[in-house]
NUFI-50347 format. One record per residue: residue number from 0; residue in three letters; x, y, z of N, C-alpha, C in turn. Coordinates in nm, 3 decimals, padded with zeros to 5 digits. Atoms other than C-alpha are relative to their C-alpha. Layout:
<lotors>
LOTOR  pos  code       nu       nv       nw      cau      cav      caw       cu       cv       cw
LOTOR  NUM   Ala        X        Y        Z        X        Y        Z        X        Y        Z
...
</lotors>
This chain:
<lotors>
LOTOR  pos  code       nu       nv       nw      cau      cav      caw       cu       cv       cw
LOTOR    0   Unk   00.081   00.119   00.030   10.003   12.595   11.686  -00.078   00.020  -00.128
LOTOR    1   Unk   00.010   00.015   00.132   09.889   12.523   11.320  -00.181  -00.086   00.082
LOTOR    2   Unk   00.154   00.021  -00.027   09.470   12.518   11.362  -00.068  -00.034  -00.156
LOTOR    3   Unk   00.066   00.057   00.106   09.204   12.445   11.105  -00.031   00.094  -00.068
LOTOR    4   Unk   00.023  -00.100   00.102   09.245   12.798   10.980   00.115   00.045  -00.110
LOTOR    5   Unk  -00.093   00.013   00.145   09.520   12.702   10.754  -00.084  -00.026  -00.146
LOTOR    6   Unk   00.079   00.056   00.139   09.255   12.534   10.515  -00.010   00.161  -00.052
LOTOR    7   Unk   00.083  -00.121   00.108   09.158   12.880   10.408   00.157   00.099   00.011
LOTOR    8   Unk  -00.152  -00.058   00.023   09.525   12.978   10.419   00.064   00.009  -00.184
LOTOR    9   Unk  -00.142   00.028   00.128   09.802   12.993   10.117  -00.010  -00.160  -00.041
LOTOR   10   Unk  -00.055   00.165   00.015   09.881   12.654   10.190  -00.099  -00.094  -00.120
LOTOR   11   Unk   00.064   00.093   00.088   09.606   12.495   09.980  -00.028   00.039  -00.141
LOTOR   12   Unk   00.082  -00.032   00.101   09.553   12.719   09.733   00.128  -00.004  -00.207
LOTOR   13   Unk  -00.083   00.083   00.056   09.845   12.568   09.506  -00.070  -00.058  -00.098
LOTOR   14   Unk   00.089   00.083   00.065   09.637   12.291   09.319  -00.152   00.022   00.039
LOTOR   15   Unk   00.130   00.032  -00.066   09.258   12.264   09.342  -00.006  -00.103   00.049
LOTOR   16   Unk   00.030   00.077  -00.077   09.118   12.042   09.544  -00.050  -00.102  -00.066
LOTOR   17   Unk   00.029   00.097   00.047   09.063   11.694   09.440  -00.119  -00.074   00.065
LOTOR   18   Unk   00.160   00.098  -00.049   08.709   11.512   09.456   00.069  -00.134   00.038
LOTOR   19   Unk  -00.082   00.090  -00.047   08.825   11.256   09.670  -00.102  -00.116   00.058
LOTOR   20   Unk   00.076   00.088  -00.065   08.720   10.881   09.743   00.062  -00.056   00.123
LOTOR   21   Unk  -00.090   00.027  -00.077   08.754   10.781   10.067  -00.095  -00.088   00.058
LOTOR   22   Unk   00.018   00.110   00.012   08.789   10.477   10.246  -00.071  -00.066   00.079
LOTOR   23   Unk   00.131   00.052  -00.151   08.514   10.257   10.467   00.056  -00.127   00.037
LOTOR   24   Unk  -00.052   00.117  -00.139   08.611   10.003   10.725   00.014  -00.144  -00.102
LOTOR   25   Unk   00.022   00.134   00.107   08.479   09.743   10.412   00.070   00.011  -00.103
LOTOR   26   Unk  -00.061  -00.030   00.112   08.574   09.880   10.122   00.098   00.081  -00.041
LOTOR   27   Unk  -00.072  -00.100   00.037   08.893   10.039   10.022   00.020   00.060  -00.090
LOTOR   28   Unk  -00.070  -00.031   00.136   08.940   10.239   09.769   00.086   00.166   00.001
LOTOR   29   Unk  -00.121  -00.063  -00.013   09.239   10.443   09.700  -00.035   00.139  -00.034
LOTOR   30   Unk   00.045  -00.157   00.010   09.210   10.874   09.744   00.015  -00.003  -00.136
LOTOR   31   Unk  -00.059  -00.032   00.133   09.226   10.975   09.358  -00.036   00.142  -00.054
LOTOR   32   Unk  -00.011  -00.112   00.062   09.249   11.305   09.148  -00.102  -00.003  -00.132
LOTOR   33   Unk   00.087  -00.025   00.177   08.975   11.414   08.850   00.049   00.119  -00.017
LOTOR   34   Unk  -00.044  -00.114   00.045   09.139   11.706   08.798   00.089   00.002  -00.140
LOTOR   35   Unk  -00.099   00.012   00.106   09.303   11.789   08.470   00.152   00.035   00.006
LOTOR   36   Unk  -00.124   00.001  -00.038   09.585   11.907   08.656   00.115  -00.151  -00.004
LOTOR   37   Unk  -00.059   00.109  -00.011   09.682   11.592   08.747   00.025  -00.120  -00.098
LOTOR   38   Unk  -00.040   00.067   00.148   09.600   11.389   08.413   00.143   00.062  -00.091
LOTOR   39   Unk  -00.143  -00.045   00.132   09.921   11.615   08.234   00.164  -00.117   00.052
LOTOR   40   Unk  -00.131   00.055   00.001   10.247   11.471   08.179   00.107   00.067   00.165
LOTOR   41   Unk  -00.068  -00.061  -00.088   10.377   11.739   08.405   00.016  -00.100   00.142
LOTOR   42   Unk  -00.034   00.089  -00.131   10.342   11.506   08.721  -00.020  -00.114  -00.005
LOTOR   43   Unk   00.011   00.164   00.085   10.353   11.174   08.482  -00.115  -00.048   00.093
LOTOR   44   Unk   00.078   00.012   00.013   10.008   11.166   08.586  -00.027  -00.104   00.163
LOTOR   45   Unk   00.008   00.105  -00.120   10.040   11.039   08.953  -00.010   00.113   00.095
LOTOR   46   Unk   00.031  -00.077  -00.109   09.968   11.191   09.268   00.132   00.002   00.098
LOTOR   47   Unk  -00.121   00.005  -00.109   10.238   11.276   09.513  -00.049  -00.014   00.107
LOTOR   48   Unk   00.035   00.021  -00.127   10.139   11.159   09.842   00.088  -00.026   00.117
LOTOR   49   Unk  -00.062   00.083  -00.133   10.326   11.143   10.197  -00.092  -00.051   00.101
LOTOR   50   Unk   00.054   00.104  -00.014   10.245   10.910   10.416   00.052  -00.020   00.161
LOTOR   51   Unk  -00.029  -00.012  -00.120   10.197   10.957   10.841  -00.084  -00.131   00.040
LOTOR   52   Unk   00.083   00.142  -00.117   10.135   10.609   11.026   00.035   00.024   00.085
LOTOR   53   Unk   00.000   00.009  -00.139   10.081   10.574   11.355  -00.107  -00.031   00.096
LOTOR   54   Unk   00.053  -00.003  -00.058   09.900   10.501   11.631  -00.109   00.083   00.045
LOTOR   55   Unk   00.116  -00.101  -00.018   09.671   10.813   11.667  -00.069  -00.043   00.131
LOTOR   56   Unk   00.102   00.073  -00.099   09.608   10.710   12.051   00.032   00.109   00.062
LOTOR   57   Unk   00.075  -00.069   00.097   09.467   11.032   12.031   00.076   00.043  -00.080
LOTOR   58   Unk  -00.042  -00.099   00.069   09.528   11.206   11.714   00.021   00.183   00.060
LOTOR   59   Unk  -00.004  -00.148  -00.038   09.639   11.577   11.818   00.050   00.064  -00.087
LOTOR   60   Unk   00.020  -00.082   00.117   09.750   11.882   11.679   00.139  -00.007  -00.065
LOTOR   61   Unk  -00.161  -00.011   00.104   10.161   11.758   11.635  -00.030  -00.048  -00.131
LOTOR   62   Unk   00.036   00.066   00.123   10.020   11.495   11.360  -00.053   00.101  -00.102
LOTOR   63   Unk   00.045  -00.121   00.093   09.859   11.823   11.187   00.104   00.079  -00.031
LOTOR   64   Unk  -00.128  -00.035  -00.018   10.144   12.007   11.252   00.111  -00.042  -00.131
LOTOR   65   Unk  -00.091   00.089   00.093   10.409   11.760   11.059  -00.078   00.010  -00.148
LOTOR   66   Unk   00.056   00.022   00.181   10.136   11.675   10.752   00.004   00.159  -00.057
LOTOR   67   Unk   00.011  -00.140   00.093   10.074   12.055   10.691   00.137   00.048  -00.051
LOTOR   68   Unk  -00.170  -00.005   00.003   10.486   12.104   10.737   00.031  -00.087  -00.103
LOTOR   69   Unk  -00.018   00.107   00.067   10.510   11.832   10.511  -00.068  -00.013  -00.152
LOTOR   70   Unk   00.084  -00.076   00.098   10.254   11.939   10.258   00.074   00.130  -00.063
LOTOR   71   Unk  -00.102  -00.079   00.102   10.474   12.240   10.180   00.093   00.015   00.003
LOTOR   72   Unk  -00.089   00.039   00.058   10.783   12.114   10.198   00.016  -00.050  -00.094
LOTOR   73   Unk  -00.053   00.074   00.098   10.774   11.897   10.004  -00.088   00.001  -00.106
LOTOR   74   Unk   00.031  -00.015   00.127   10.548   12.003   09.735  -00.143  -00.122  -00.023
LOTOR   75   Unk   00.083   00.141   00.025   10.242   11.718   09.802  -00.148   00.045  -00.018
LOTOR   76   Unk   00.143  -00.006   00.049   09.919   11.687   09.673  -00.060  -00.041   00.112
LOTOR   77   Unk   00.070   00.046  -00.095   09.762   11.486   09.951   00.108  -00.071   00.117
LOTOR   78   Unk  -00.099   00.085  -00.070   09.910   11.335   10.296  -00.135  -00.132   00.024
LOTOR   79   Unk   00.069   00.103  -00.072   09.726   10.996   10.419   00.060  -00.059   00.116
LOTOR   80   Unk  -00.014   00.020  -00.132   09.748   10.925   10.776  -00.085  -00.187  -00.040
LOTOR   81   Unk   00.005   00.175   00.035   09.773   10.514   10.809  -00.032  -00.024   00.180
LOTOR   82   Unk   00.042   00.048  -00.174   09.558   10.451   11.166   00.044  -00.132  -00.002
LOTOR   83   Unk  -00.018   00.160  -00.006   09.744   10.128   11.288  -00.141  -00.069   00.092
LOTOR   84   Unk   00.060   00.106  -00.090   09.536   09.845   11.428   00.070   00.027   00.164
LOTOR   85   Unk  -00.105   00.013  -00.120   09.831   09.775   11.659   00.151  -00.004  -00.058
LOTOR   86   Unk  -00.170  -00.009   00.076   10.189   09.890   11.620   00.092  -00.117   00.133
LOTOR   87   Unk  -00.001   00.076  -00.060   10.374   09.581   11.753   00.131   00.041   00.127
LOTOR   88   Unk  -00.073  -00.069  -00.090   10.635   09.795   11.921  -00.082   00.076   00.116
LOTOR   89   Unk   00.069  -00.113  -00.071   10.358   09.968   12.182  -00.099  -00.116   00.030
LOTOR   90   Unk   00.058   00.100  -00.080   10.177   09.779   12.459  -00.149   00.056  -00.050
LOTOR   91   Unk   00.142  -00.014   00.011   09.785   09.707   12.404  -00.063   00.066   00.088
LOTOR   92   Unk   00.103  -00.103  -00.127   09.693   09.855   12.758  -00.004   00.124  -00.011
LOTOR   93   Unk   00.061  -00.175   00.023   09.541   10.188   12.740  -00.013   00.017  -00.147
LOTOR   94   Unk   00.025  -00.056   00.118   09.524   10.157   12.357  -00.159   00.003  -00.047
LOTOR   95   Unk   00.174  -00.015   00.040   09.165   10.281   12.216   00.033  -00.070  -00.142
LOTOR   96   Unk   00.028   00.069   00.100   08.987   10.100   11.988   00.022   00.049  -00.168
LOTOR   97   Unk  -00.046  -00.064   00.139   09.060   10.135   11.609  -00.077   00.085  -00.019
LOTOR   98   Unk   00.084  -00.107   00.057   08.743   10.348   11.530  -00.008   00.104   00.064
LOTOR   99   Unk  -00.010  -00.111  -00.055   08.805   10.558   11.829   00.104   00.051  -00.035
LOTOR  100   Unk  -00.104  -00.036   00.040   09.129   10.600   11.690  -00.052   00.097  -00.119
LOTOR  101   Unk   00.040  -00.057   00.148   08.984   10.677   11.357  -00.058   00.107   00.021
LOTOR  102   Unk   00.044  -00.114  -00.052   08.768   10.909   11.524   00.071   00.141  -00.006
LOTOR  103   Unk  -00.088  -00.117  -00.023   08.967   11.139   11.673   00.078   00.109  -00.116
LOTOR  104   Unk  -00.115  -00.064   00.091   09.219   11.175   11.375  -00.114   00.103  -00.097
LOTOR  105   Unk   00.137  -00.065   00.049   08.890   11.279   11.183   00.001   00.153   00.046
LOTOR  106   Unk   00.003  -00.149  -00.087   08.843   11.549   11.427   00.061   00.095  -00.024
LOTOR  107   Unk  -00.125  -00.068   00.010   09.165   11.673   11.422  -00.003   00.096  -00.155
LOTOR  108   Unk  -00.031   00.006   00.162   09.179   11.685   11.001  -00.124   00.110  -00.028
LOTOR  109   Unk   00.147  -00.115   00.053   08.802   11.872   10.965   00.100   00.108  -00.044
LOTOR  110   Unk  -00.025  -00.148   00.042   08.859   12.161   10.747   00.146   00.004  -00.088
LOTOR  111   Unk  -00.145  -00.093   00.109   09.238   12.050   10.543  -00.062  -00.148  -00.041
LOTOR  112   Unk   00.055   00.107   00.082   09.076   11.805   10.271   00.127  -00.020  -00.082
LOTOR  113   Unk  -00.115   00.025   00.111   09.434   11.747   10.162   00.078  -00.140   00.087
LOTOR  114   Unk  -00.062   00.135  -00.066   09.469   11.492   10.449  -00.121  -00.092   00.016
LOTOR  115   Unk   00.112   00.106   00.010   09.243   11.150   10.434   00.083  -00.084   00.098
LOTOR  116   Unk  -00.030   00.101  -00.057   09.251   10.957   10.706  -00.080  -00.164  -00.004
LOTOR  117   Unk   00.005   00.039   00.070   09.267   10.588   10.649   00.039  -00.114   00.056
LOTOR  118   Unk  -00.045   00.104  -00.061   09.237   10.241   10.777   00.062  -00.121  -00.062
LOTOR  119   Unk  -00.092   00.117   00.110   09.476   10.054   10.502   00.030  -00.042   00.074
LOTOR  120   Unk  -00.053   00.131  -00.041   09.631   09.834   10.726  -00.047  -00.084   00.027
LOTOR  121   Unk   00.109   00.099  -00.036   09.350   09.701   10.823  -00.073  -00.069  -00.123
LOTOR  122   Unk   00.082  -00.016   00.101   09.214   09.688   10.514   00.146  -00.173  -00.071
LOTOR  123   Unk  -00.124   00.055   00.069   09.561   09.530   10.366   00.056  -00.116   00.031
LOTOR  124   Unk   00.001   00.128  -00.121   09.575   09.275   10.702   00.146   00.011  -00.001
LOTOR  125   Unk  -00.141   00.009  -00.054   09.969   09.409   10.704   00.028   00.048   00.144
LOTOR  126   Unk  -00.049  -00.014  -00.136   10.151   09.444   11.039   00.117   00.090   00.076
LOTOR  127   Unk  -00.132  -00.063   00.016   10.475   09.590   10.931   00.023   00.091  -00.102
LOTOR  128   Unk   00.036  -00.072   00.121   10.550   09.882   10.716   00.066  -00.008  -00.092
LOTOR  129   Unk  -00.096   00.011   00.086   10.802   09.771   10.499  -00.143  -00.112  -00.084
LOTOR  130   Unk   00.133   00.014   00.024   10.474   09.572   10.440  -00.113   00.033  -00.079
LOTOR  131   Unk   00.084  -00.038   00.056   10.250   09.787   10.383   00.015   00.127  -00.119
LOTOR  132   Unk  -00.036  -00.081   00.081   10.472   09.999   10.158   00.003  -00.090  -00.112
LOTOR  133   Unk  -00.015   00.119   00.114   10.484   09.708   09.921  -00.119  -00.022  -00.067
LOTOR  134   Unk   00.110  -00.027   00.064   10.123   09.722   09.889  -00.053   00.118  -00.024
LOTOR  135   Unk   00.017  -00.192   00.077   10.098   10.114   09.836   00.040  -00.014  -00.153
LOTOR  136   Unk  -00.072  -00.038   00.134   10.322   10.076   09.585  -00.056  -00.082  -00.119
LOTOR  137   Unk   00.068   00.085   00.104   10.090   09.843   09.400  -00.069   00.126  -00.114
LOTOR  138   Unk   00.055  -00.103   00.093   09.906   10.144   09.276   00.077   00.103  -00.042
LOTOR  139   Unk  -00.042  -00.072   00.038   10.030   10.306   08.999   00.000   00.167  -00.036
LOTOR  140   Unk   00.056  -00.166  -00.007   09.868   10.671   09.067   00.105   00.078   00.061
LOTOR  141   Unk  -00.066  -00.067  -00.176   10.082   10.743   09.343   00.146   00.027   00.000
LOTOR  142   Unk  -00.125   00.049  -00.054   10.443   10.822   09.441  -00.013   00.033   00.129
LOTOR  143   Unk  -00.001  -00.016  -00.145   10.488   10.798   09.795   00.123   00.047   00.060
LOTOR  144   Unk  -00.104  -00.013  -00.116   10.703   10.934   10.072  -00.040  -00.027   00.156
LOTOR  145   Unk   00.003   00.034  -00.096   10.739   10.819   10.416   00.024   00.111   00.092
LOTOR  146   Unk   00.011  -00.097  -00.126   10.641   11.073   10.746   00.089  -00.070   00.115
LOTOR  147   Unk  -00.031   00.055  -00.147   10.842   11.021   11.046   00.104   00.100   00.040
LOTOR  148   Unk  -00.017  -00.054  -00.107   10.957   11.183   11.330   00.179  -00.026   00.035
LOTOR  149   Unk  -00.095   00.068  -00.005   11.317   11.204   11.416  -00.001  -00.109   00.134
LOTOR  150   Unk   00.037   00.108  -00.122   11.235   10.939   11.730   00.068  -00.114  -00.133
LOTOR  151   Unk   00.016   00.122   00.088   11.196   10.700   11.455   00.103   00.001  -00.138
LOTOR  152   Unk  -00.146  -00.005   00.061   11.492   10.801   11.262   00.081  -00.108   00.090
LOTOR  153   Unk  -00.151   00.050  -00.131   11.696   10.674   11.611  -00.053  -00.157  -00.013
LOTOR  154   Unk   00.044   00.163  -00.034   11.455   10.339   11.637  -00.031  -00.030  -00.143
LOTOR  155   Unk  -00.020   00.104   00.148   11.466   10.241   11.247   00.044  -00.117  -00.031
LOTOR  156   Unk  -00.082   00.069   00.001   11.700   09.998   11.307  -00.069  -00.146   00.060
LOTOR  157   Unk   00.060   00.048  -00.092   11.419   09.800   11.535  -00.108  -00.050  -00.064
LOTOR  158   Unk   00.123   00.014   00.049   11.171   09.786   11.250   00.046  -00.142  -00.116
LOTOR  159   Unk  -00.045   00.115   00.151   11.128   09.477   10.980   00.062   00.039  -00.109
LOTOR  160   Unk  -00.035  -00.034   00.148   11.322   09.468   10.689   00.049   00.159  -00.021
LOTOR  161   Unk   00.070  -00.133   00.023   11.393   09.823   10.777   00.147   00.071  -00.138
LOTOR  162   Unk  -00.091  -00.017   00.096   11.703   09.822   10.502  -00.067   00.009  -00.149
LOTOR  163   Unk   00.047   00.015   00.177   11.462   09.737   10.218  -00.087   00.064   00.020
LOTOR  164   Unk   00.093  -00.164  -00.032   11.211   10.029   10.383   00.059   00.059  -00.122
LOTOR  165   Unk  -00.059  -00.145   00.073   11.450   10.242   10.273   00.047   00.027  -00.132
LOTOR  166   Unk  -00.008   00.035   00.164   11.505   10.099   09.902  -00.140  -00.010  -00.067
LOTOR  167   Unk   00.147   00.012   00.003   11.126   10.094   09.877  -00.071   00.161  -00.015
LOTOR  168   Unk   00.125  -00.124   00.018   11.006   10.462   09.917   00.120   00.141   00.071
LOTOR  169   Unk  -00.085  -00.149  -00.106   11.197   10.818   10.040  -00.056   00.060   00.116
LOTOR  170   Unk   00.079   00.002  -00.131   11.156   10.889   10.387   00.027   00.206   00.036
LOTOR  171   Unk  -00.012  -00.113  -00.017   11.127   11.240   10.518  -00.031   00.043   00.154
LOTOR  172   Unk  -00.024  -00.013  -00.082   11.232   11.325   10.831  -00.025   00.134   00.090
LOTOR  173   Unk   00.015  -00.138  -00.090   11.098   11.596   11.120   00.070   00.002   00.108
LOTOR  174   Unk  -00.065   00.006  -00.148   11.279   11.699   11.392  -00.126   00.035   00.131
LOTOR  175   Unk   00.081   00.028  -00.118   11.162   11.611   11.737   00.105  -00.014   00.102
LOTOR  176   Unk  -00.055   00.024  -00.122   11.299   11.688   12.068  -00.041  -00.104   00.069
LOTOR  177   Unk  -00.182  -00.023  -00.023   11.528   11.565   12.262   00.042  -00.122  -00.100
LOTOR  178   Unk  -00.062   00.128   00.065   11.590   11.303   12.001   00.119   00.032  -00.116
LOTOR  179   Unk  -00.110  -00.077   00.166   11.776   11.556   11.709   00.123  -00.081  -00.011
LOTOR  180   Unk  -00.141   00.066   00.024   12.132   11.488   11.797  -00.016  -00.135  -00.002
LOTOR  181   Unk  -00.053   00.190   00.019   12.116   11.089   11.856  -00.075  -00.013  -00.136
LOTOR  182   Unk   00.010   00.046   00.163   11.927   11.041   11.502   00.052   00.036  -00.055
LOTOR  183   Unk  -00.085  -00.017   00.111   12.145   11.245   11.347   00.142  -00.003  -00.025
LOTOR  184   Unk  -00.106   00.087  -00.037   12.435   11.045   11.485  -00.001  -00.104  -00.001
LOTOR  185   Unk   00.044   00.180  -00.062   12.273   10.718   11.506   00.012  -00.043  -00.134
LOTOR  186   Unk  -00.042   00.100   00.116   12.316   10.417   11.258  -00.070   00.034  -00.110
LOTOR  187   Unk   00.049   00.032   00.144   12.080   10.483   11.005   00.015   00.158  -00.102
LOTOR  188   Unk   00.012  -00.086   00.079   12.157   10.839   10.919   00.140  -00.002  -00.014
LOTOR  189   Unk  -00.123   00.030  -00.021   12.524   10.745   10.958   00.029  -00.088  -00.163
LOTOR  190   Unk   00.012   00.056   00.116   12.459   10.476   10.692   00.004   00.032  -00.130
LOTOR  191   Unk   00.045  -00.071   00.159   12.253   10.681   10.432   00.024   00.143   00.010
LOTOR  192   Unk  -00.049  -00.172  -00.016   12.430   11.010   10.487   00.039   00.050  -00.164
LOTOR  193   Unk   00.024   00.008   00.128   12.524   10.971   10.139  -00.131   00.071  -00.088
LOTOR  194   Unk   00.150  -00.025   00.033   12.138   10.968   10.059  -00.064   00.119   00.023
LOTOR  195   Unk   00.055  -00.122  -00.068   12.051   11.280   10.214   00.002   00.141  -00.065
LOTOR  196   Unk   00.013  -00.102   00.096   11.917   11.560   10.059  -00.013   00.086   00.092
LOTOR  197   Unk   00.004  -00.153  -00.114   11.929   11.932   10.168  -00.137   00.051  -00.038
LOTOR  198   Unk   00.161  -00.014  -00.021   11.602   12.052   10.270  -00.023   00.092  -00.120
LOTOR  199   Unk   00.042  -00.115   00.106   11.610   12.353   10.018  -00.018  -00.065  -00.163
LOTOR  200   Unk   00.041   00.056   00.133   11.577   12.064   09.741  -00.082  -00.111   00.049
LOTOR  201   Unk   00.109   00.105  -00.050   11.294   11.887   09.945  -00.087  -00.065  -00.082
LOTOR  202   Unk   00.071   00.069   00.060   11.070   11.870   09.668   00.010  -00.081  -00.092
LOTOR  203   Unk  -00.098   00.104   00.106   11.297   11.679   09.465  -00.034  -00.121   00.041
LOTOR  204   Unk  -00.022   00.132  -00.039   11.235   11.415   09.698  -00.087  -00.131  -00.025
LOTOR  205   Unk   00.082   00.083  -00.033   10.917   11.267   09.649   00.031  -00.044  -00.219
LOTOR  206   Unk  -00.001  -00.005   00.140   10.985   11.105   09.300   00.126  -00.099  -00.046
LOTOR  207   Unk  -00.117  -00.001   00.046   11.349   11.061   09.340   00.012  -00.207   00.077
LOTOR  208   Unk  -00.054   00.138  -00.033   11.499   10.679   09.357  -00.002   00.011   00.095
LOTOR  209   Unk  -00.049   00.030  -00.110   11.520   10.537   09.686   00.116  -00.064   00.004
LOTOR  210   Unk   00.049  -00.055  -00.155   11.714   10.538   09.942   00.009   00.155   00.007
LOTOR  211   Unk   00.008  -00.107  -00.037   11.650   10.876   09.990  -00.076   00.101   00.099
LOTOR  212   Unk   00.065  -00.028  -00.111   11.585   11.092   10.246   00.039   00.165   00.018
LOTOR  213   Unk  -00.044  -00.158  -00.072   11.581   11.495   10.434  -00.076  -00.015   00.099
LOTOR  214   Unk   00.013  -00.017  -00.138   11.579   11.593   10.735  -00.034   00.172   00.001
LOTOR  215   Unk   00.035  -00.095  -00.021   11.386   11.921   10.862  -00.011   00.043   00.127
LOTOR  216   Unk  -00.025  -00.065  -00.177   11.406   12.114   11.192  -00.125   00.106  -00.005
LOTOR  217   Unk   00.174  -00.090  -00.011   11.073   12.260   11.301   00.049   00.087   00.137
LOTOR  218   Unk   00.040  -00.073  -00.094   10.953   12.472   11.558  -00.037  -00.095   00.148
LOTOR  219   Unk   00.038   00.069  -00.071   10.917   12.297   11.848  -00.160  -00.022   00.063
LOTOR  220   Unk   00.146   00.030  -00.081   10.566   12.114   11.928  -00.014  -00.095   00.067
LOTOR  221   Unk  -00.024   00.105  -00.111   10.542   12.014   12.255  -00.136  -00.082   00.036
LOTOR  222   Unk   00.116   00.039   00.012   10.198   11.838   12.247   00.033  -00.142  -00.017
LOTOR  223   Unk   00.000   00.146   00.091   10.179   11.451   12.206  -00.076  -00.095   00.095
LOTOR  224   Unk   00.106   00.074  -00.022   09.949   11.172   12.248  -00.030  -00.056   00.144
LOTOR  225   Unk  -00.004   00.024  -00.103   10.108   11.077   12.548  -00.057   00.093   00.170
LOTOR  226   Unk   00.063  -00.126  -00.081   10.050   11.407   12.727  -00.135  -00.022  -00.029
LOTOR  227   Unk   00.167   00.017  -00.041   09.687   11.370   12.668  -00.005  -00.064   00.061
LOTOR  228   Unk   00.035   00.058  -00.097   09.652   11.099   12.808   00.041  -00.007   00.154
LOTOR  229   Unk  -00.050  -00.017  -00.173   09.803   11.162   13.137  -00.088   00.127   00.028
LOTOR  230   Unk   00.072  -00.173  -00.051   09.613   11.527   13.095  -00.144  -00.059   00.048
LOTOR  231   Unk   00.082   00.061   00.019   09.310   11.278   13.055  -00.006  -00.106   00.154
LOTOR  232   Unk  -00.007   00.097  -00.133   09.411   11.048   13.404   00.069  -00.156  -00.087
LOTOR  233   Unk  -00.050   00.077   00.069   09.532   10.791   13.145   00.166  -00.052   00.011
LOTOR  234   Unk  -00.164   00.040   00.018   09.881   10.604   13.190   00.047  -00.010  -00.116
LOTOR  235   Unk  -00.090   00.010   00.164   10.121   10.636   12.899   00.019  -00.129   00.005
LOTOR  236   Unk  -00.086   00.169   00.085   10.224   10.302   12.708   00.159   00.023   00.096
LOTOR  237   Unk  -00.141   00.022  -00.039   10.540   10.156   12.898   00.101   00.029  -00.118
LOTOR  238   Unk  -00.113  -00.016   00.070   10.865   10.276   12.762  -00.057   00.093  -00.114
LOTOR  239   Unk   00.030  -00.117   00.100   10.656   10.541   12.546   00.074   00.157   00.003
LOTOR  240   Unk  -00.052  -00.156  -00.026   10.834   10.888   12.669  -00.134   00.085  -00.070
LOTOR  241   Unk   00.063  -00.119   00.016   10.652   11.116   12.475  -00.045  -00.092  -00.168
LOTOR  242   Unk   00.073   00.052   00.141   10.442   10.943   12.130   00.088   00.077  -00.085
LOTOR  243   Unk  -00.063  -00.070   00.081   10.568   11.019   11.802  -00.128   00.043  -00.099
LOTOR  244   Unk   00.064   00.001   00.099   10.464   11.228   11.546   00.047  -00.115  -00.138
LOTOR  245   Unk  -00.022   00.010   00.144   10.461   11.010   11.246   00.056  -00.120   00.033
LOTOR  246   Unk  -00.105   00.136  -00.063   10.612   10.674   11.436  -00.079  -00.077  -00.159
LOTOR  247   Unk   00.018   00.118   00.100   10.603   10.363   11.213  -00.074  -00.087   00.054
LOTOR  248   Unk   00.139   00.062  -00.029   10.258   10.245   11.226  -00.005  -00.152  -00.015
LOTOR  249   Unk   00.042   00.169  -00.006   10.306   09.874   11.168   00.123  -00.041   00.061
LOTOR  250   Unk  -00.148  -00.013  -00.001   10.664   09.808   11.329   00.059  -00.106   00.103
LOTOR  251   Unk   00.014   00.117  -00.055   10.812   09.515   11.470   00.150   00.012   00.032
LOTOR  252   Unk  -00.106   00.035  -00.017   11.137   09.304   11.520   00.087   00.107  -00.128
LOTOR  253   Unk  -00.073  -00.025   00.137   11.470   09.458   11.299   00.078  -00.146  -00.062
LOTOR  254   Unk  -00.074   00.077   00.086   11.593   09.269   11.018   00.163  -00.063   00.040
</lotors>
C-alpha cells in the first residue's frame, strides 16, 4: 500500500514543486506552475497533467495508488482528481454529499502536493466527460491525459460521445481485477488496438495526438470505495461490484 510517505520519496523529487492555486467551491482557478522549469521550450511551456474523475464516495488509498502509478509512468507534473457532483451511471442512494466527497479525497492526498483535488465539474456545470474534456482543453497551459481503470476500459462504450473522448485527449489505462481480460478483448480496445502504445514508451503519451492510449498492469489493490462502505454498515450503489479507481466521473448514455 502506497502511504503519504511517498511525498518524501524519489517520486517527487524530479521537478520542484509548483506554488499552486487551488480551487474554491466559487471560484475556479486553474493549478499553475511559476517555476522556470516550466516557462522553457523544453515542455512548450505547458504542464502535463493526468486527470482521475470519479466519484470519491469515499476517496481511499486505490485513487492514491493509480495517481502516484500514474505520476511516474507517465512522466506528469501534477494529477487533478475531478470530484463528480453525480456520475449519471451510479444511483444517488448512499451517495455523500459533494463536500464530504471533497473532504475525504483531501484527506487521502495530505502530504503529495502533486495531486489537487478539484470541484471542476461543478464549477464547469458539465455532466459528461467528453464534456468536461472540452472545457479542460480550453486552457492552453495544460496537456491532459485521461485516468481510468480497466472497468472503464470494458464500460466506455456506455459513456457520451465516448468516440470523440477518445479523439479529444489520450487515455491511460490501469489494470483492475477481474476486469483485465474482458477490456482487453472488449470493443474499445479491439477498435483502437492500432492506437496503443507499449507501456515502456508511456511517457510519450501525454502530448501525443489522440486517439491514444496504454495500458499498465499493477499490483493488485484490493481496497475500493465500495468495501468501505459495507466495512462502514453502508450498502454499495446497485450494480456497483467493486467502485473504480479512476471511473468516468461525469458519464452517461453511449453515443
Amino acid at each position: 500500500m502506497i502511504t503519504s510517505s511517498a511525498a518524501n520519496s524519489g517520486i517527487y523529487r524530479r521537478r520542484p514543486v509548483a506554488r499552486l492555486v487551488q480551487p474554491t467551491s466559487c471560484h475556479f482557478a486553474y493549478p499553475r506552475a511559476v517555476t522556470d522549469e516550466h516557462r522553457s521550450g523544453q515542455r512548450q511551456n505547458r504542464l502535463r497533467v493526468g486527470l482521475l474523475g470519479g466519484s470519491f464516495n469515499p476517496a481511499h488509498e486505490g485513487h492514491l495508488a493509480i495517481s502516484l502509478e500514474a505520476y511516474k509512468r507517465l512522466d506528469l507534473d501534477q494529477i487533478w482528481w475531478l470530484v463528480s457532483p453525480q456520475n449519471p451511471l451510479k444511483s444517488r442512494q448512499d451517495m455523500a454529499d459533494l463536500p464530504a466527497r471533497i473532504a475525504s479525497a483531501r484527506k487521502i492526498v495530505a502530504g503529495h502536493p502533486r495531486i489537487i483535488v478539484t470541484d471542476l465539474e461543478r464549477a464547469f456545470g458539465t455532466v459528461y466527460t467528453v464534456d468536461t474534456v472540452k472545457r479542460l482543453k480550453r486552457n492552453e497551459k495544460c496537456n491532459f491525459v485521461w485516468l481510468i481503470g480497466s472497468d472503464n476500459l470494458l464500460q466506455l462504450p456506455k459513456w457520451r460521445n465516448w468516440r470523440e473522448l477518445l479523439n479529444l485527449v489520450p487515455i491511460a489505462v490501469f489494470d483492475r481485477e477481474p476486469y483485465s481480460y474482458r477490456a482487453l478483448a472488449g470493443q474499445v480496445a479491439h477498435a483502437y488496438a492500432p492506437c496503443r502504445l507499449e507501456p515502456r514508451f508511456a511517457s510519450d503519451l501525454v502530448g501525443t495526438k489522440p486517439p491514444a492510449w496504454v495500458y499498465f498492469r499493477l499490483r493488485r489493490h484490493r481496497i475500493s470505495s465500495t468495501m468501505i462502505r459495507r466495512r462502514l454498515g453502508q450498502p454499495a450503489e446497485e450494480g456497483a461490484g467493486s467502485t473504480s479507481m479512476g471511473s468516468g466521473s461525469t458519464e452517461g448514455t453511449s453515443s
